[in-house]
N, C-alpha and C positions, 0 to 999 in steps of 0.2 A: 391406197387409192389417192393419187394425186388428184390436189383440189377438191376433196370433199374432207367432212368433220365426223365422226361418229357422234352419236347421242343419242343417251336412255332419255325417255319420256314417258312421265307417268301418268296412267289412263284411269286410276280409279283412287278412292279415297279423299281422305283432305288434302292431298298434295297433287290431286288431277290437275294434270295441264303444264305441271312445273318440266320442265325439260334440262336436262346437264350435259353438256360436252365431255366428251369422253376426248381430253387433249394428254391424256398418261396413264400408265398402269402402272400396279392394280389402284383400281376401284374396289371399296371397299361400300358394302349396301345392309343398312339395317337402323336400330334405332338407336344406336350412339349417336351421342353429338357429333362425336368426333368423325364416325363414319362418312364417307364423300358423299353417297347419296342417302342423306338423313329420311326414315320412316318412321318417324315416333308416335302417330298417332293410332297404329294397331299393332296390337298387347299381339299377335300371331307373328310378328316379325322378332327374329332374335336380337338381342341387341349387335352382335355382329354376323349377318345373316348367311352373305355373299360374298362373292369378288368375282370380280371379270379382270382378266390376264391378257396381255396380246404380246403374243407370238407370229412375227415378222407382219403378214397382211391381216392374218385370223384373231379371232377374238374368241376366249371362252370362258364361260363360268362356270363355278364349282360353290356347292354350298360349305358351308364353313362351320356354320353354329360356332356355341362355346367349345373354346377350347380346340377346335380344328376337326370336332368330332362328328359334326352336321346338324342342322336345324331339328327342333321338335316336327313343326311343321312343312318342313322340305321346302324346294325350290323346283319349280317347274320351268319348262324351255313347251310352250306348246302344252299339250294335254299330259306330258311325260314327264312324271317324275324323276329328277337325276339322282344318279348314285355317283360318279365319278366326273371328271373336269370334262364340259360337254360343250364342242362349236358352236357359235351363236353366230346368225348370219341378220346382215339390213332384214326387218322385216320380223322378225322373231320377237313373242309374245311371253316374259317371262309373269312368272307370281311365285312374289312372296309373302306369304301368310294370306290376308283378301285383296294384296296391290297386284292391279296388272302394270304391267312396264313395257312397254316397246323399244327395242333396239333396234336405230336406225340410222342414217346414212343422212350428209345433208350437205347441199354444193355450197362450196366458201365464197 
């Protein structure tokens, strides 16, 4: 989408309100430091949790957990727990461990 930015923006916990531009993939989501978008204040987030991937226009994520084997506590897109790399569109409501996240869309 010419002229507009993606960005995760997180809606709950201690890092509500923080917002990150998604300007490369992957994105990596959890409570490593080193992770892009750092959640370290709840013990339900893995230390490397997620990734979001973009493939040409699309954007998707996949949980990761240790190891590449997926989170204790999963990764939700909406009410739906993922099992496989699942499209995320502007709009879309992830959780990771008790963080909601929106993924969304924002003109440059």
């Amino acid at each position: 989408m010419d002229g507009y930015r993606y960005r995760i923006t997180v809606m709950s916990g201690a890092e509500d309100g923080r917002s990150v531009d998604i300007d490369r993939t992957p994105i990596l989501l959890g409570r490593h430091p080193e992770d892009d978008i750092c959640l370290p204040n709840d013990s339900r987030v893995s230390r490397h949790h997620a990734r979001i991937t973009r493939e040409g226009d699309s954007f998707f994520i996949e949980d990761v957990g240790p190891q590449g084997k997926g989170s204790t506590n999963g990764t939700y897109v909406g009410k739906n727990r993922i099992k496989e790399k699942t499209a995320i569109l502007p709009g879309d409501i992830i959780l990771l461990g008790t963080v909601y996240l929106k993924f969304g869309v924002v003109p440059e």
